[in-house]
Steps between C-alpha positions, in 0.01 A plus 500: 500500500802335715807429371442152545188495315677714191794282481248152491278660196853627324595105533217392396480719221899452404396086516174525297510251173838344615422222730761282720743816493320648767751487759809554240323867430440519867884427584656713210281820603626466847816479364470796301359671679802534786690518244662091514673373156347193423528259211172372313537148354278364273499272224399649155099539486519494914351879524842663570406836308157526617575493847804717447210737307285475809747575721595834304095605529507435860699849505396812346679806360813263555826565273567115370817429319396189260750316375502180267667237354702736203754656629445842637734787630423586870388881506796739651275525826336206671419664852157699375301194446280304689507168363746313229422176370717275283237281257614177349875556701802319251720451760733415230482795395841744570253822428197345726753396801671853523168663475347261835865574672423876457132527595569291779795703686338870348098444519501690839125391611361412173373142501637247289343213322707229257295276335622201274420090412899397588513362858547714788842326567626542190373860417626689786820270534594561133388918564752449858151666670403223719584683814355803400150352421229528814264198386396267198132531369426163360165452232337202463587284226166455429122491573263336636196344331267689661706801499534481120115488469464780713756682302318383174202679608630798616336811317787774319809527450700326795825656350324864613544611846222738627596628888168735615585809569661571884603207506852503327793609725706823451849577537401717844262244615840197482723750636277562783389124583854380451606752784179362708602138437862560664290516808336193474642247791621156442309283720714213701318230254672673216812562595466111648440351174763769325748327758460139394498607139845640565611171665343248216690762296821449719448128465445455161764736364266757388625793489262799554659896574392709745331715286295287336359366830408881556352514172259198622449613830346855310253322294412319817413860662348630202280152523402620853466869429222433219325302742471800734735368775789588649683210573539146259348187580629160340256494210709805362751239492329266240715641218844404630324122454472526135780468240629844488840429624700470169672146456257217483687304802467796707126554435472116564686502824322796617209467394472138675634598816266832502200300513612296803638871713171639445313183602737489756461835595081538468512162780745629685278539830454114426847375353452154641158440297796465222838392648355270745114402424308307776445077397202417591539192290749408750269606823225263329746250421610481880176516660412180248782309614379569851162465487503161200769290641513315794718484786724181430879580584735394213827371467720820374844671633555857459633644220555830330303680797230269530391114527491294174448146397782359352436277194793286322469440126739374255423694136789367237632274755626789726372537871287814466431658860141696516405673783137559520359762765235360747254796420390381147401132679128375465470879281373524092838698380772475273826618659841450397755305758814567659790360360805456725650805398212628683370691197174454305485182288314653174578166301307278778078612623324338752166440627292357791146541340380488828634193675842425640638320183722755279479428108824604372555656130805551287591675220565280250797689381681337820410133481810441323744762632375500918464793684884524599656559201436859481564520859860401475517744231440721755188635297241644786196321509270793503649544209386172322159552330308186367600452169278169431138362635503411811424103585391322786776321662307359785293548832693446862366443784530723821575321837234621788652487826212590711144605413317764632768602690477752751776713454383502074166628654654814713736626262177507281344733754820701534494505134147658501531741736790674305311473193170635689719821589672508117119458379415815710793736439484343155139638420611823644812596303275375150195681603727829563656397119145529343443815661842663372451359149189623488636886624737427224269429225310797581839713518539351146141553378515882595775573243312325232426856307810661575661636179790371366492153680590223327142311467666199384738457794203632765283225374789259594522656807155437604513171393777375665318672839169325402653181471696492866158613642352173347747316601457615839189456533535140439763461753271644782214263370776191524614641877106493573481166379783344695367660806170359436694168454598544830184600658333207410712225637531406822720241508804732603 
């Protein structure tokens, strides 16, 4: 039997009759297991003492030091055992605090699990520990529907652990793998993501010692040695993305930000498929306004970079300058003006529903007020969200000053050939996109068994990679239709 295989049937054994703590068993027998001290939060009835009771089966012939909520005297010698656990921890306790201080500065390699229902932040900052604690181990508060059914029908005694024989670890056996798993190298996507942990820790205040970001990056080896490699890849990783980092606003912070370095991480061959997506709305929407309108010349003057109609309205009996760009004429959208601060106009939408008339709208929050008052304020338009309906206000005319002009018609051509070429590299670039997201589903996909990966975060994972491939996908087909657009005219 490989290792790999023994340590998946101990898990599964350890887990049997205690579903949707899984992963908590998984992450304190890691922890354990190199010899981490990690904190196990629960709230009363959560499971706390049969997964601690698991996690002392999952090691045989192993010299445990048990102690509970009472107070208890430490024995003269701590160094000869193998594992001390603090059940039901009173951190309020004088007796129970001096005890934790000891075992934690005189344990030598035995592992150390504190379990208790007060919250991590106020536990260990009441016991002065926080520092010296590797991870928090946090339970569910409860279960599932059809979790609880499954429970209900479980067969035995769930509070009994049974571990087959050979499969239990012995004190030779974690000495041995713990020296193995020192070898273990930290791939560049690890010590990536460790990086802009540190810096969302930097940025947020959080602060996290050196040695407890040694502590993490050993379970992430001994994730990677049990999987029968020897180096990490990110889904060893999936841990630092759940709550075990003390303080609720640190676990929020991190675990926020984790999600988007591993996403950004997993994409990284492809980071503009995130950062900087290809419209093809917008190549659709241009090849329209080519292909649908005709090729009158308009009365506009440039402004802000390009040419625009200029409309004058009077809305509470203020002049009210709109600047309307000549792109939207004779097309079917809504589109916000200029104003002439040369920003946005979010109050004011406009439309040409095809013809060369624009219909006008308010919001009806600014019929009394105008549009300027804000403005001298010096409030930013883009800043100005519709707080009312909006109402027509009218429909203007636009002046033609020559139709089917020539010059209209050749900057129409020019217009198409660029978009011809953007259409081309365009399909290109996407079509390479589908083909990475697929290589990085699969990459994904392959580490779908590996112990100790955090199924719940994986799924995510895959998701998230799923849903840019659709999304992809419909971009090509939208590239193929506006070159098919093209195709078929032959007016330009």
């Amino acid at each position: 039997m490989t290792l790999t295989k023994r340590i998946t049937e101990l898990l599964q054994a350890l887990s049997a009759g205690i579903p949707e703590r899984e992963f908590c068993i998984q992450l304190g027998f890691l922890a354990t297991l190199v010899g981490e001290p990690f904190y196990l939060y629960g709230r009363s009835g959560s499971g706390k003492s049969l997964v601690i009771d698991r996690l002392e089966a999952a090691f045989k012939n192993a010299k445990i030091l048990k102690l509970g909520k009472r107070e208890h005297e430490l024995p003269e010698k701590i160094e000869g055992y193998d594992l001390i656990i603090f059940q039901s921890f009173d951190p309020f306790n004088e007796q129970n605090k001096n005890n934790v201080h000891i075992a934690l500065d005189y344990r030598h390699k035995a592992s150390l699990v504190i379990s208790g229902d007060l919250r991590p932040e106020v536990a260990l900052n009441r016991t002065e520990i926080t520092d010296k604690i590797s991870l928090i181990v946090t339970l569910p508060e409860s279960i599932s529907a059809g979790a609880l059914c499954s429970l209900l029908q479980t067969q035995g005694d769930v509070t009994k652990t049974y571990v087959p024989v050979g499969l239990a670890v012995s004190p030779e056996e974690k000495a041995q793998w713990n020296e193995e798993i020192k070898k273990i190298s930290l791939s560049e996507d690890t010590l990536f993501i460790i990086g802009e942990i540190a810096k969302i820790c930097d940025e947020n205040k959080i602060y996290v010692p050196i040695r407890k970001w040694l502590a993490l990056s050993n379970i992430i080896k001994a994730a990677a040695f049990f999987n029968g490699r020897t180096e990490t890849r990110i889904t060893d990783t999936f841990f630092l993305g759940s709550p075990i980092w003390g303080r609720s606003t640190s676990n929020t912070a991190i675990v926020d930000n984790y999600k988007i370095i591993v996403r950004d991480r997993i994409l990284k061959d492809i980071p503009n498929i995130i950062a900087n997506p290809y419209d093809a709305d917008d190549l659709l929407n241009r090849v329209h306004r080519i292909l649908d309108t005709s090729d009158n010349k308009y009365d506009t003057k440039d402004f802000n970079g390009e040419p625009c109609v200029l409309y004058k309205i009077n809305i509470a009996g203020e002049p009210a300058p709109l600047y309307v760009p000549s792109r939207y004429i004779e097309t079917e959208q809504d589109f916000n003006p200029y104003n002439e601060l040369r920003q946005e106009e979010k109050r004011v939408r406009c439309n040409f529903h095809g013809t060369s008339n624009c219909t006008i709208s308010i919001d009806s929050a600014v019929k009394t007020i105008g549009l300027r008052t804000n403005m001298a304020r010096g409030t930013q338009s883009s800043q100005l969200k519709p707080k009312g309906k909006f109402e027509d206000f009218g429909t203007l005319p636009t002046y033609i000053l020559k139709e089917n002009d020539p010059e209209v018609i050749e900057s129409k051509k020019s217009q198409l050939a660029d978009i011809r070429q953007e259409i081309k590299d365009a399909a290109e670039n996407e079509t390479r996109n589908l083909q990475k997201l697929r290589d990085v589903f699969g990459d994904i996909k392959a580490s779908k068994d590996d112990l100790f990966c955090n199924k719940e975060f994986f799924k995510k994972s895959q998701e998230q990679v799923s849903e840019l491939f659709d999304k992809t996908k419909v971009v090509i087909s939208k590239i193929k239709e506006a070159h098919e657009l093209i195709a078929g005219q032959n007016k330009y």
